[in-house]
N, C-alpha and C positions, 0 to 999 in steps of 0.2 A: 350231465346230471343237473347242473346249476340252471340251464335252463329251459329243462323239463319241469324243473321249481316254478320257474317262473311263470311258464304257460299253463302249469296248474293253480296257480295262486289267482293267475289272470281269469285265467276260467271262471275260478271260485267267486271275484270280485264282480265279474260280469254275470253269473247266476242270482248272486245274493240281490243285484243293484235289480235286476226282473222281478224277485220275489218282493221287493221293498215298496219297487213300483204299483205291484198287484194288490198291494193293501190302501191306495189310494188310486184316484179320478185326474190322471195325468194332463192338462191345459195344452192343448194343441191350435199356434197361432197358423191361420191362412190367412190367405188374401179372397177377397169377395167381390174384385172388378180386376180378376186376372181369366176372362174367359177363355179357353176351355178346361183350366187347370181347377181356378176355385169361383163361385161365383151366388147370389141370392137368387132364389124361387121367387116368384108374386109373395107368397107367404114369409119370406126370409129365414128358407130353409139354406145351407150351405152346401153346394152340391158340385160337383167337378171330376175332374181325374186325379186332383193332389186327396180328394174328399175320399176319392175310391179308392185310394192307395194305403193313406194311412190308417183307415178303417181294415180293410183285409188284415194288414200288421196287427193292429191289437189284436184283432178276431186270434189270429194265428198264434200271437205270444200269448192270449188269455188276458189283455191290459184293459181299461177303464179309459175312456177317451173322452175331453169336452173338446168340441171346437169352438175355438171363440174367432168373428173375424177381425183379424191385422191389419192394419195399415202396410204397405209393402217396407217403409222407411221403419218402423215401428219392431220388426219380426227379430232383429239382432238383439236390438236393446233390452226387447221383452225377454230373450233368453239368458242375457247376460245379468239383468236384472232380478232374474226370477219369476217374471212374471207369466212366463210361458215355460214349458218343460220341454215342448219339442215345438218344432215350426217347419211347415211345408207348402211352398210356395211359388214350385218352379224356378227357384234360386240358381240361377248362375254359380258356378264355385268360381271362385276370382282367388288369387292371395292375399290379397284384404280381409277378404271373408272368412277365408279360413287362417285366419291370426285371430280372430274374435268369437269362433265358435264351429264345431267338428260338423262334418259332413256323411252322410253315410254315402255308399257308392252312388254314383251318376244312374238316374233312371232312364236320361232322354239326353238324345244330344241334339245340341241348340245350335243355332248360328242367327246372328241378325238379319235383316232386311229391309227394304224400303218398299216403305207404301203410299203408292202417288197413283193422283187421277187420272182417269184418260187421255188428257190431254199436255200431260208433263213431257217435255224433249229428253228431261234428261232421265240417263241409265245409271248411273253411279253416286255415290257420296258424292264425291269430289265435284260433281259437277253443281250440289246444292249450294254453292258457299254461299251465293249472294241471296239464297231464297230461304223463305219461312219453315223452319224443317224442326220439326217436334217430336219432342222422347219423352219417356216417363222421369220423373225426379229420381235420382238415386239409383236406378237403374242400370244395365250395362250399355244401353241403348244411350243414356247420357253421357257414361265414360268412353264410349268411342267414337260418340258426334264430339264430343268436347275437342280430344286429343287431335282429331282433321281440322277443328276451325276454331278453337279454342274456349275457353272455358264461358270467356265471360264474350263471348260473339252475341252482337245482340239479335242476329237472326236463330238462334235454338230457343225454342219456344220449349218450358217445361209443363206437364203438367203431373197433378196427384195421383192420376192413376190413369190407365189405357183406352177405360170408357172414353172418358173425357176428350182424350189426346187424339182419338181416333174419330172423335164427332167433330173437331175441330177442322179433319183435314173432309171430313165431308160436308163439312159447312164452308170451306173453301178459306178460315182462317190462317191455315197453314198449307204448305204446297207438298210435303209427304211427311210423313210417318215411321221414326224407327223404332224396332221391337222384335221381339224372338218371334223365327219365322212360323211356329205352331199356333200364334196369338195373332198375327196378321194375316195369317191361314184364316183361322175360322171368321176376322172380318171383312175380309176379303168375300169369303162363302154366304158368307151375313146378307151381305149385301149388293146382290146382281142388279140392280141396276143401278149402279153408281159407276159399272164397267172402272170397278179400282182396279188395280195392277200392281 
Protein backbone atom coordinates (compact mmCIF):
# COMPACT_ATOMS: atom_id res chain seq x y z
CA UNK A 1 0.00 0.00 0.00
CA UNK A 2 2.66 2.46 1.08
CA UNK A 3 4.22 2.08 -1.92
CA UNK A 4 1.73 2.16 -4.32
CA UNK A 5 1.49 5.92 -2.36
CA UNK A 6 4.42 6.46 -3.42
CA UNK A 7 4.51 5.66 -7.24
CA UNK A 8 1.40 7.57 -7.33
CA UNK A 9 2.48 10.69 -5.76
CA UNK A 10 5.65 10.16 -7.92
CA UNK A 11 3.62 10.03 -11.00
CA UNK A 12 1.47 12.96 -9.80
CA UNK A 13 4.87 14.92 -9.22
CA UNK A 14 6.16 13.98 -12.55
CA UNK A 15 2.87 14.89 -14.50
CA UNK A 16 2.27 18.36 -12.78
CA UNK A 17 6.47 19.24 -13.35
CA UNK A 18 5.19 18.48 -17.76
CA UNK A 19 2.31 20.64 -17.15
CA UNK A 20 4.44 23.45 -15.47
CA UNK A 21 6.97 22.97 -18.10
CA UNK A 22 4.18 23.45 -20.97
CA UNK A 23 3.31 26.92 -19.69
CA UNK A 24 6.76 28.09 -20.59
CA UNK A 25 9.84 27.99 -23.53
CA UNK A 26 12.23 25.37 -21.83
CA UNK A 27 16.41 26.64 -22.73
CA UNK A 28 18.06 23.63 -24.14
CA UNK A 29 22.02 23.87 -23.95
CA UNK A 30 24.03 21.99 -26.96
CA UNK A 31 27.18 22.11 -28.22
CA UNK A 32 27.72 23.56 -31.81
CA UNK A 33 31.41 21.91 -32.82
CA UNK A 34 30.48 18.52 -31.68
CA UNK A 35 29.86 17.08 -35.31
CA UNK A 36 27.55 14.86 -36.07
CA UNK A 37 25.71 15.22 -32.84
CA UNK A 38 25.22 19.36 -32.70
CA UNK A 39 26.74 21.54 -35.00
CA UNK A 40 26.11 25.46 -37.12
CA UNK A 41 24.60 25.81 -40.72
CA UNK A 42 26.42 28.77 -43.04
CA UNK A 43 23.40 30.51 -41.51
CA UNK A 44 23.97 29.58 -37.72
CA UNK A 45 21.25 27.31 -37.74
CA UNK A 46 21.78 24.36 -35.06
CA UNK A 47 21.37 21.23 -36.51
CA UNK A 48 22.65 17.62 -35.60
CA UNK A 49 21.45 14.31 -34.06
CA UNK A 50 21.37 15.66 -30.33
CA UNK A 51 19.17 18.68 -32.45
CA UNK A 52 16.99 15.76 -33.95
CA UNK A 53 16.57 14.20 -30.67
CA UNK A 54 15.63 16.53 -28.38
CA UNK A 55 13.15 18.29 -30.84
CA UNK A 56 11.13 14.75 -31.54
CA UNK A 57 10.95 14.89 -27.30
CA UNK A 58 9.23 18.18 -27.12
CA UNK A 59 7.18 17.47 -30.21
CA UNK A 60 6.15 14.19 -28.42
CA UNK A 61 5.65 15.63 -24.77
CA UNK A 62 3.90 18.97 -26.43
CA UNK A 63 7.08 21.17 -24.62
CA UNK A 64 8.40 24.62 -26.03
CA UNK A 65 12.03 24.32 -26.72
CA UNK A 66 14.95 27.26 -27.32
CA UNK A 67 18.18 25.96 -28.23
CA UNK A 68 20.95 28.00 -27.24
CA UNK A 69 24.53 26.90 -28.28
CA UNK A 70 26.93 25.61 -25.11
CA UNK A 71 30.13 25.57 -24.67
CA UNK A 72 30.89 21.74 -23.96
CA UNK A 73 32.64 22.83 -20.30
CA UNK A 74 29.80 25.37 -20.02
CA UNK A 75 26.45 22.55 -20.27
CA UNK A 76 26.84 21.33 -16.22
CA UNK A 77 27.21 24.64 -14.77
CA UNK A 78 24.38 26.11 -16.93
CA UNK A 79 22.07 23.54 -15.52
CA UNK A 80 23.18 23.76 -12.05
CA UNK A 81 22.95 27.38 -12.42
CA UNK A 82 19.69 27.72 -14.00
CA UNK A 83 20.73 28.82 -16.92
CA UNK A 84 19.76 26.07 -19.04
CA UNK A 85 16.63 23.55 -18.07
CA UNK A 86 17.90 20.79 -20.07
CA UNK A 87 21.25 20.07 -22.07
CA UNK A 88 22.16 17.49 -24.77
CA UNK A 89 25.27 17.03 -25.89
CA UNK A 90 26.47 13.64 -26.50
CA UNK A 91 27.57 13.47 -22.77
CA UNK A 92 29.38 10.72 -21.67
CA UNK A 93 27.69 9.62 -18.21
CA UNK A 94 30.79 9.33 -15.84
CA UNK A 95 30.10 9.48 -11.89
CA UNK A 96 31.28 12.84 -11.75
CA UNK A 97 28.66 13.75 -13.91
CA UNK A 98 26.17 12.19 -12.43
CA UNK A 99 26.87 13.74 -8.76
CA UNK A 100 26.05 17.15 -10.34
CA UNK A 101 23.23 16.52 -12.49
CA UNK A 102 20.50 13.28 -13.65
CA UNK A 103 20.77 11.69 -16.73
CA UNK A 104 18.02 10.21 -18.85
CA UNK A 105 18.87 6.77 -20.31
CA UNK A 106 21.92 6.18 -22.59
CA UNK A 107 20.99 6.88 -26.45
CA UNK A 108 24.29 5.70 -27.86
CA UNK A 109 27.06 3.67 -26.72
CA UNK A 110 30.54 5.38 -27.00
CA UNK A 111 33.86 4.18 -26.60
CA UNK A 112 37.04 6.34 -27.49
CA UNK A 113 39.53 6.19 -30.27
CA UNK A 114 42.60 7.47 -31.80
CA UNK A 115 42.92 9.35 -34.77
CA UNK A 116 46.33 9.43 -36.47
CA UNK A 117 47.73 10.02 -39.93
CA UNK A 118 48.90 7.81 -42.32
CA UNK A 119 51.98 7.55 -41.53
CA UNK A 120 51.78 7.01 -37.55
CA UNK A 121 53.55 3.41 -36.33
CA UNK A 122 51.95 3.46 -33.61
CA UNK A 123 48.41 1.24 -32.77
CA UNK A 124 47.73 2.12 -29.12
CA UNK A 125 47.57 4.80 -26.47
CA UNK A 126 50.33 3.44 -24.76
CA UNK A 127 52.47 3.72 -27.39
CA UNK A 128 51.69 7.91 -27.79
CA UNK A 129 53.61 8.68 -24.47
CA UNK A 130 56.36 10.55 -26.03
CA UNK A 131 54.15 12.13 -28.95
CA UNK A 132 51.87 15.20 -29.35
CA UNK A 133 48.48 13.60 -28.81
CA UNK A 134 45.25 15.94 -28.36
CA UNK A 135 41.71 15.78 -26.62
CA UNK A 136 39.14 18.10 -25.95
CA UNK A 137 39.29 20.21 -22.55
CA UNK A 138 36.98 18.52 -20.02
CA UNK A 139 36.16 15.80 -21.88
CA UNK A 140 36.48 12.12 -21.40
CA UNK A 141 39.00 11.78 -24.05
CA UNK A 142 41.09 14.14 -21.51
CA UNK A 143 40.28 12.00 -18.32
CA UNK A 144 41.65 8.94 -20.06
CA UNK A 145 44.86 10.36 -21.88
CA UNK A 146 45.36 12.08 -18.41
CA UNK A 147 45.17 8.78 -16.19
CA UNK A 148 47.84 6.79 -19.15
CA UNK A 149 50.34 9.71 -19.08
CA UNK A 150 49.31 12.02 -16.47
CA UNK A 151 47.65 14.98 -15.98
CA UNK A 152 49.97 17.56 -16.39
CA UNK A 153 52.23 15.64 -19.35
CA UNK A 154 53.36 18.24 -21.26
CA UNK A 155 52.80 16.14 -24.60
CA UNK A 156 48.56 16.23 -24.24
CA UNK A 157 47.73 18.99 -26.20
CA UNK A 158 44.16 20.42 -25.10
CA UNK A 159 41.88 22.12 -27.06
CA UNK A 160 38.11 23.95 -26.76
CA UNK A 161 36.50 22.03 -28.84
CA UNK A 162 36.99 19.05 -31.54
CA UNK A 163 36.93 21.38 -34.66
CA UNK A 164 40.02 22.71 -33.48
CA UNK A 165 41.62 19.59 -32.10
CA UNK A 166 41.01 17.79 -35.12
CA UNK A 167 42.51 20.59 -37.65
CA UNK A 168 45.47 20.51 -35.49
CA UNK A 169 46.16 16.81 -36.05
CA UNK A 170 45.79 17.64 -39.96
CA UNK A 171 47.78 20.36 -39.72
CA UNK A 172 50.37 17.92 -38.40
CA UNK A 173 50.48 19.89 -34.93
CA UNK A 174 49.60 17.08 -33.03
CA UNK A 175 50.44 13.28 -34.08
CA UNK A 176 46.71 11.85 -33.16
CA UNK A 177 43.50 12.70 -31.88
CA UNK A 178 41.42 11.26 -28.96
CA UNK A 179 37.57 11.45 -29.01
CA UNK A 180 34.27 9.47 -29.14
CA UNK A 181 34.57 7.04 -31.97
CA UNK A 182 31.04 8.52 -33.68
CA UNK A 183 32.94 12.05 -33.80
CA UNK A 184 36.26 10.70 -35.24
CA UNK A 185 33.96 8.71 -37.43
CA UNK A 186 32.52 11.40 -39.29
CA UNK A 187 36.11 13.15 -39.58
CA UNK A 188 37.62 10.69 -40.53
CA UNK A 189 34.70 10.38 -43.64
CA UNK A 190 35.21 14.21 -43.71
CA UNK A 191 38.18 13.88 -44.99
CA UNK A 192 39.59 11.20 -47.69
CA UNK A 193 42.33 12.42 -48.63
CA UNK A 194 44.25 13.06 -45.45
CA UNK A 195 44.10 8.92 -45.65
CA UNK A 196 43.43 9.45 -41.58
CA UNK A 197 43.02 6.28 -39.61
Amino acid sequence: MNIFRILVVAGLVLFQAVAAAQDRTLIVGTGSTYRPFGYLTPDNKLIGFDVDIITAVAEAAKLKISLVSTPFGALIPGLNNGDRDIAISAMTITPQRQEAVDFTAPYQVAHLVLLVGPNAPENALADFKARRIGVGLGQTADTAVSDVFGKTSPNIRRFENTPLLVEELLQGGIDAAVGDVSVMSFYLKANPGKKLR
